[in-house]
C-alpha positions in Angstrom: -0.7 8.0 -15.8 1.6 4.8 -15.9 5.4 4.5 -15.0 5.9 4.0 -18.6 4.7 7.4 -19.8 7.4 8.3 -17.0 10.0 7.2 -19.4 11.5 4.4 -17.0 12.4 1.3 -18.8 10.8 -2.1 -18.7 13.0 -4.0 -15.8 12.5 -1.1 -13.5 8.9 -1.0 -14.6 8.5 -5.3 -13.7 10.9 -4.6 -10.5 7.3 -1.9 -9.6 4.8 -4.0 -11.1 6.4 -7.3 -8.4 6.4 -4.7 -5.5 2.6 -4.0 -7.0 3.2 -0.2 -7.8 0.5 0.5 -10.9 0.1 3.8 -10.7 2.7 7.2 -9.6 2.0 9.7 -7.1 1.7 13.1 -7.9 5.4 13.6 -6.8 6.9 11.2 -9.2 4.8 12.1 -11.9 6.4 15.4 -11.3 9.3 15.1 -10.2 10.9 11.7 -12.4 10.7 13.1 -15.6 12.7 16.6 -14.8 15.1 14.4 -13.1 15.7 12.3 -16.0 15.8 15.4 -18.2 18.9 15.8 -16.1 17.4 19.0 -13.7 18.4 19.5 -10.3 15.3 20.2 -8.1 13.5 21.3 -5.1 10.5 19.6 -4.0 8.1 20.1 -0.7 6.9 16.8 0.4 6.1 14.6 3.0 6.7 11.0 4.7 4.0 9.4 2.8 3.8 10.7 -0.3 5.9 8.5 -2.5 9.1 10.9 -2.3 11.5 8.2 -2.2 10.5 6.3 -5.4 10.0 9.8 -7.0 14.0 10.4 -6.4 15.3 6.4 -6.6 13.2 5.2 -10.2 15.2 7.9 -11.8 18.4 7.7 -10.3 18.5 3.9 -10.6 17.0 4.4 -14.5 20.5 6.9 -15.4 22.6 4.7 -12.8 22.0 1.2 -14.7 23.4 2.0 -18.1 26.8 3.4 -17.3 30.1 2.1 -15.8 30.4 0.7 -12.1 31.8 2.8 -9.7 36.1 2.5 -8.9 36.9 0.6 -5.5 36.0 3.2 -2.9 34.4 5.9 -5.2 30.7 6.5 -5.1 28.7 7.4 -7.6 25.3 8.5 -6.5 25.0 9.9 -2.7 21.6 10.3 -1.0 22.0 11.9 2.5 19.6 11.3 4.9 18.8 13.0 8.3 18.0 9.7 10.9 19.6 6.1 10.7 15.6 4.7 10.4 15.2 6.9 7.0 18.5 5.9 5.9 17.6 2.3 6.3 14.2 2.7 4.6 16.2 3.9 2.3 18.4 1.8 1.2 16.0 -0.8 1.4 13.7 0.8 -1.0 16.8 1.2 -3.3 17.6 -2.5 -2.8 13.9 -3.4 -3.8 13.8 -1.2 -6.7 17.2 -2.3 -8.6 16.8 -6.3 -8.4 18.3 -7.2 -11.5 20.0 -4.0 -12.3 23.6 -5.5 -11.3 24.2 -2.2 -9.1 26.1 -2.0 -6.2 24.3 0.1 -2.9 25.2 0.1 0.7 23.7 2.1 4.0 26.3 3.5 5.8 25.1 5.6 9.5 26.3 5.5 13.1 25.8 3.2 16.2 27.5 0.2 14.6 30.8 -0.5 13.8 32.6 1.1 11.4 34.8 -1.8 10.1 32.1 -3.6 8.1 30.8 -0.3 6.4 34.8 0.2 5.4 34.9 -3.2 3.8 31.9 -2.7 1.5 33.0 0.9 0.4 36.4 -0.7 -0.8 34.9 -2.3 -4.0 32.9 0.4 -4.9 29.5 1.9 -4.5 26.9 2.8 -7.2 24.5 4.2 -4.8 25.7 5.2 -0.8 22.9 6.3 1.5 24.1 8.0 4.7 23.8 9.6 7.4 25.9 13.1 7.7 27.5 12.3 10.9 28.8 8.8 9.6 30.0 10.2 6.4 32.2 12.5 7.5 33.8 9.9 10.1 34.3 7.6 6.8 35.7 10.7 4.5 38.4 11.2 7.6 39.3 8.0 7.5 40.1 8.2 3.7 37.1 5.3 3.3 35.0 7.0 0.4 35.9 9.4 -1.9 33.5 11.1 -4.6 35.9 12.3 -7.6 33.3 10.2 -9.8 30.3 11.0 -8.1 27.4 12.1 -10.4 23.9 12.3 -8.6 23.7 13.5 -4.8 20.4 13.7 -2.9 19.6 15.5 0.3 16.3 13.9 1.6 14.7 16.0 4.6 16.8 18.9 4.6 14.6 21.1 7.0 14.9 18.2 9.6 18.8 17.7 8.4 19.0 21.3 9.6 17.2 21.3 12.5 19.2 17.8 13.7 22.4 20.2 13.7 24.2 19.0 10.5 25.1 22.3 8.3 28.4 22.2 9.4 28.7 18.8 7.8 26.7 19.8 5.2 29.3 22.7 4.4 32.1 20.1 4.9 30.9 18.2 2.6 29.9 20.3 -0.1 33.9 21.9 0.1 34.6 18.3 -1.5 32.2 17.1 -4.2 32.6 17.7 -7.7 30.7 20.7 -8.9 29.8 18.9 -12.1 27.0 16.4 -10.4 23.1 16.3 -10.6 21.4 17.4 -7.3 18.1 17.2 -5.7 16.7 18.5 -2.0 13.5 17.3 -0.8 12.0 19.2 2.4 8.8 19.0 4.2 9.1 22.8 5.0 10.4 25.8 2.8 11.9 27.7 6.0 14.4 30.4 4.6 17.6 28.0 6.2 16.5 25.5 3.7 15.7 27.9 1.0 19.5 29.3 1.7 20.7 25.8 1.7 19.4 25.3 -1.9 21.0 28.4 -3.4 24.3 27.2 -2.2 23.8 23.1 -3.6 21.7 23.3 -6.3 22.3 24.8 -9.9 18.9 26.7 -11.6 16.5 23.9 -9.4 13.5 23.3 -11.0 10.8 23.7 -7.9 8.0 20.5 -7.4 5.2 20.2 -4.8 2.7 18.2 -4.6 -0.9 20.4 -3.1 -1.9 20.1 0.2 1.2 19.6 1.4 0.1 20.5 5.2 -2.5 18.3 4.8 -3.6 15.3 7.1 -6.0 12.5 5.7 -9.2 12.8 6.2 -9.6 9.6 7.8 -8.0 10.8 10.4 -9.8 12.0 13.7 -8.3 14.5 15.9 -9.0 15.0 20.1 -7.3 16.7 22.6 -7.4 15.6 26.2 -6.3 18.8 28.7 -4.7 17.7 31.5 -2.3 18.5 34.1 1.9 18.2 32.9 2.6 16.0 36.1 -0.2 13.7 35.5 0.3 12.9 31.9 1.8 9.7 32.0 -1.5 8.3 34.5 -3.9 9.8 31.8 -1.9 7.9 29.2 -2.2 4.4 31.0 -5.9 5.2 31.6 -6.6 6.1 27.8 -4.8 2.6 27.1 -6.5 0.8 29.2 -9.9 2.2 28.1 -9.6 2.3 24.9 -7.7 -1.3 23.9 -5.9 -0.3 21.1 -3.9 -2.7 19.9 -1.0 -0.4 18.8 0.0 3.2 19.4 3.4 5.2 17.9 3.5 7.3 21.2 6.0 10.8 21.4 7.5 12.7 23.7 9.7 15.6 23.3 13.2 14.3 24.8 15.1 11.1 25.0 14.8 11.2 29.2 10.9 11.2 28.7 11.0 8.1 26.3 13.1 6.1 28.7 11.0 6.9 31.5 7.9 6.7 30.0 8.5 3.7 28.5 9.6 2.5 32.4 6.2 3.5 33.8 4.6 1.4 31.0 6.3 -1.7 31.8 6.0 -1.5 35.2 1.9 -1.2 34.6 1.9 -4.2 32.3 1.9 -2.4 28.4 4.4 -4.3 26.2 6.0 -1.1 25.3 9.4 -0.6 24.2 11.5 3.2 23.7 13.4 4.7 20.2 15.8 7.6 20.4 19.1 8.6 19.4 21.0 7.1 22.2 20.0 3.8 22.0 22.4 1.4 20.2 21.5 1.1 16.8 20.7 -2.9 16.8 18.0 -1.8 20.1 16.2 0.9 17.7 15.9 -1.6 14.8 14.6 -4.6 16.4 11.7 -1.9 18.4 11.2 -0.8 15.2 10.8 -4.4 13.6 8.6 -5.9 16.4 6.2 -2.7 16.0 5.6 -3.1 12.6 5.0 -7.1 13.2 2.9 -6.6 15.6 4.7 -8.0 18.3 5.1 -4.6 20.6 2.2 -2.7 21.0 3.9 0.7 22.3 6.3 2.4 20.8 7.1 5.5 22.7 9.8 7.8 20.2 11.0 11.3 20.0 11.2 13.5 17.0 13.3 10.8 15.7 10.8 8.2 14.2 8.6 11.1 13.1 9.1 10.9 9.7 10.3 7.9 7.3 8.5 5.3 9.6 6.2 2.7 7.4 4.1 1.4 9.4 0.9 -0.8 8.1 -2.7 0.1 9.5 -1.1 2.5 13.2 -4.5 2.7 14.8 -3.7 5.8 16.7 -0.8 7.8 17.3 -0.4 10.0 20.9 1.3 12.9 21.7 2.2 13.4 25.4 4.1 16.6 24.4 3.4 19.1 21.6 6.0 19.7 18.9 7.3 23.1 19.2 6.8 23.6 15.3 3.3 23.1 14.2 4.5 20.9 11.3 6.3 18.7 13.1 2.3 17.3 13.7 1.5 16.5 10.6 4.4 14.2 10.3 4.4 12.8 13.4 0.8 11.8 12.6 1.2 10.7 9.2 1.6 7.5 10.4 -2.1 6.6 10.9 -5.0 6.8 8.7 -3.8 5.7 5.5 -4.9 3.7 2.9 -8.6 4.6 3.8 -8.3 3.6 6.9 -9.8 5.4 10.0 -6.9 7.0 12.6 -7.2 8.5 15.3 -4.2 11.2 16.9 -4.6 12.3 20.3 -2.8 14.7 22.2 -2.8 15.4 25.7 -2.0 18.9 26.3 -1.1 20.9 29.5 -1.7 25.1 30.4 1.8 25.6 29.1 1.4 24.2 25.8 -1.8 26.4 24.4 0.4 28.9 22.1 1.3 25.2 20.0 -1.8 23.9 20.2 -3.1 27.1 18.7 -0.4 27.1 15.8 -1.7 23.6 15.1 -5.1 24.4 14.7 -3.9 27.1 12.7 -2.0 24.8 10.2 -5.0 21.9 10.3 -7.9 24.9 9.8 -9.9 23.5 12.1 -10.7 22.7 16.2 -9.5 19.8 17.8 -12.3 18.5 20.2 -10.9 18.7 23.7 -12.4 16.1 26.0 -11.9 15.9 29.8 -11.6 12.7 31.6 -13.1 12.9 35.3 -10.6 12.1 37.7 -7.9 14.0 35.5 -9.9 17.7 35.1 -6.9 19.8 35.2 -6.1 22.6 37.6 -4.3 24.8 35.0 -7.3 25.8 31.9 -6.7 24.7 28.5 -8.8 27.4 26.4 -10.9 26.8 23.4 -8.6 28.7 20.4 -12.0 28.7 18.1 -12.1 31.9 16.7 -15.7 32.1 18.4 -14.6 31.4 21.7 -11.4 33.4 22.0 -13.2 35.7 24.4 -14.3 33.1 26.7 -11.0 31.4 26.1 -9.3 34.5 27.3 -11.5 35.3 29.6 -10.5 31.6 31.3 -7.0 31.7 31.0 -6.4 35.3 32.3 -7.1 37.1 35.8 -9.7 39.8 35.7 -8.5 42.9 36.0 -10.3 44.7 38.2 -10.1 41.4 40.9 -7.4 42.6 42.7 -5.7 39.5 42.4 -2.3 38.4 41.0 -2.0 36.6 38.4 -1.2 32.8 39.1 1.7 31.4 37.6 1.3 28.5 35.6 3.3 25.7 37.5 3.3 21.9 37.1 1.3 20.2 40.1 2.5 17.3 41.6 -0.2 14.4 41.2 -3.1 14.7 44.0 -3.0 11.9 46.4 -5.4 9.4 44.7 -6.5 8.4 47.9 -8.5 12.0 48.7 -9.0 12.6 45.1 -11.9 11.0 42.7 -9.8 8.7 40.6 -11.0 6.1 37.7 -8.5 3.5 39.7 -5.4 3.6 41.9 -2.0 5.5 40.7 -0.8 3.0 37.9 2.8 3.6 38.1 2.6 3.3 41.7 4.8 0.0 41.1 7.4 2.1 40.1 8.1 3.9 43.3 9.6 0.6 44.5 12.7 2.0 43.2 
């Protein structure tokens, strides 16, 4: 299968043949011809699996032979979830459509407003935003979408989850019901199944297979430990194990920041990305990572999905996502290409029921390995089906003891002077504060 057979015409095709795309993915070879037929559609896939070609070849393939767009109209809208996304985005767009003579811009929040007004003015064939920006530009009478043909909602599930439906339902109350329209989602929940009967017309549904998949490059471990004394097992794993770069998360933008704080202060050239950091601090982390010149990136949910990143050695979780899922993407950022990756997670007492649902989703046991120095007081069970006896038998009082139950609680870390330890506390410099 070629782009050609697609039906995508020649400049588009040299514009992929430059970039050195041969060959589509099973998502555009599904997906681009129902959308040049003119379909709306649903598809189920994942950071990773060519989604954003499979929607932009077509859209820039019906986009290039008509009229440009009137000064402040927009033609084609693709929303996406995160500002990183929506710059990946764009760019992708910009890459695709040299020499198409169309106009695209990336509008999102954390910048200034004033510059993303100006562009809009004269125009835009193909606006990629994030809801929250959009609806501040709409208010200020900055865009308008009376000609707008083609609209794309890229990660809906995680649009959803990120609190945006009002906006979404905003938004919708205003575009032209007359337009092509296409949803991409990681997950079918039944919000984003409820979401497509409301924005799309008789959708044609795509997946790809496997779509809660992982490469099988990719080697799994778990590391039980203690909550309070995560962070020293993470500065031990990095200091044993040397690798050169790790895409680190955590579950809230607090942990990042101090995370990231304990790392510095133990000599890692590590670096945090959430939503409150200013939008020119997120993008320059994100642009050292990828060139090598950070080593640690420690993120939340934010950078799960969208992120390219060339040859991630390993990526860690310090927390569990709360929805199995979440995993796969926040681990899709290692092992590809045929390369070997490793995702390791370090998981506390209180975090078994996720652990569990993971295991679930990846059919298979994640090795748990204990570090001495960091055993940890509260049991992480095996969840193998063969050992959920002895599992439960681990994690629960007997019986007939007599005793109460303990409660799971989060130790403070022991003093490392009584305790065996691998070396001293490693964020002890941080205490100076």
């Amino acid at each position: 299968m070629t782009f050609a057979k697609l039906g995508l015409s020649q400049p588009l095709i040299d514009n992929l043949n430059t970039l050195g795309y041969t060959q589509p993915t099973p998502i555009q070879a599904k997906a681009i011809p129902l959308l040049l037929s003119g379909n709306d559609i649903i598809a189920a896939a994942q950071t990773g699996t060519g989604k954003t070609a499979a929607f932009t070849l077509p859209l820039l393939e019906k986009l290039a032979g008509q009229n440009r767009a009137s000064p402040n109209q927009v033609r084609c809208l693709i929303l996406a979830p995160t500002r990183e996304l929506a710059s990946q985005i764009g760019e992708s767009v910009r890459k695709y459509s040299q020499g198409l003579g169309l106009r695209s811009q990336i509008v999102y929040g954390g910048v200034k407003t004033h510059p993303q007004i100006n562009g809009l003015k004269r125009g835009t064939d193909i606006l990629v935003a994030t809801p929250g920006r959009l609806m501040d530009l709409m208010k200020q009478g900055a865009v308008a979408f009376d000609e707008l043909e083609y609209l794309v909602l890229d990660e809906a599930d995680r649009m959803l989850d990120l609190g945006f439906e009002e906006s979404l339902n905003e938004l919708l109350a205003i575009l032209p019901n007359t337009r092509q329209t296409m949803m991409f989602s990681a997950t079918y929940s039944d919000a984003v199944k409820q979401l497509a009967k409301v924005w799309l017309n008789n959708p044609e549904e795509v997946a790809v297979k496997q779509s809660n998949k992982v490469a099988t490059t990719v080697r799994h471990q778990v590391y039980p430990v203690d909550k309070a004394r995560k962070p020293e097992l993470l500065a031990e794993l990095l200091h044993r194990q040397h690798w050169h770069q790790a895409l680190i998360f955590v579950k809230t933008k607090r942990e990042a920041d101090e995370l990231t704080e304990l790392l510095i202060a133990e000599d890692f050239n590590a670096a945090a990305m959430h939503g409150d950091k200013q939008q020119y601090i997120r993008l320059a982390a994100l642009k050292a990572f990828r060139d090598g010149q950070l080593n640690y990136l420690v993120a939340t949910d934010v950078a799960a999905r969208g992120l390219d990143i060339a040859e991630l050695p390993v990526v860690i979780n310090v927390s569990l996502p709360h929805v199995a899922e979440d995993y796969i993407h926040r681990i899709g950022r290692t092992g590809r290409a045929g390369l070997e990756g490793r995702a390791v997670s370090l998981v506390c007492a209180d975090e078994i029921e996720a652990l569990r649902a993971i295991e679930a989703l990846l059919k298979q046991r994640i090795p748990r390995k204990e570090i001495p120095g960091f055993e940890a007081e509260h049991r992480v069970p095996d969840s193998h089906p063969r050992n959920q006896k002895s599992a439960k038998a681990n994690s629960t009082p007997n019986a007939n003891s007599g005793k109460d139950k303990k409660p799971k609680i989060d130790l403070p870390p022991p003093d490392v002077t009584k305790g065996p330890s691998l070396r001293s506390n490693p964020f002890a410099k941080s205490k100076k504060k």
